[in-house]
Steps between C-alpha positions, in 0.01 A plus 500: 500500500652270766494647844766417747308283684370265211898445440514394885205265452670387126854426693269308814345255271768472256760369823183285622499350188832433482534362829144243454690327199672164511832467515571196238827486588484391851394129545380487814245776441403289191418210651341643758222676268482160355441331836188786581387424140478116596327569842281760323361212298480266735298763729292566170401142440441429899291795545287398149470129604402602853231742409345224270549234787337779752191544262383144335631236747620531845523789690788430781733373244468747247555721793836301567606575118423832514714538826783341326521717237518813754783330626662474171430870441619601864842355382536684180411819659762434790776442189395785345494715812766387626745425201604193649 
């Protein structure tokens, strides 16, 4: 009891699917998802380490860690936005 329109929505997400997948065989699109994994981490750790720094000890350099790890993220999103 499919309706025409829940096959156009079934073919939409099927081809978004598709299209969101890696492609394993290309190398450079590997190591770029490993690079944004890597700088994912980093930004992770930073932003932990700086909200711990913020709270207990000193204020202006936690606020320095913190500002590094936006950085970190600012870069991954560019690679990601950008496919560099």
């Amino acid at each position: 009891m499919t309706t025409d329109k829940d096959q156009q929505i079934d073919e939409i997400v099927k081809s978004r699917l598709h299209r969101s997948q890696l492609n394993d065989e290309d190398p450079r699109e590997v190591l770029m998802l490993k690079i944004r994994n890597v700088l994912n981490i980093v930004f992770m750790l930073l932003a932990v380490v700086g909200a711990v720094v913020y709270v207990t000890y000193d204020v202006p350099t936690g606020g320095w860690v913190i500002g590094a790890a936006v950085i970190v993220k600012s870069v991954e999103v560019a690679l990601r936005l950008f496919k560099v």
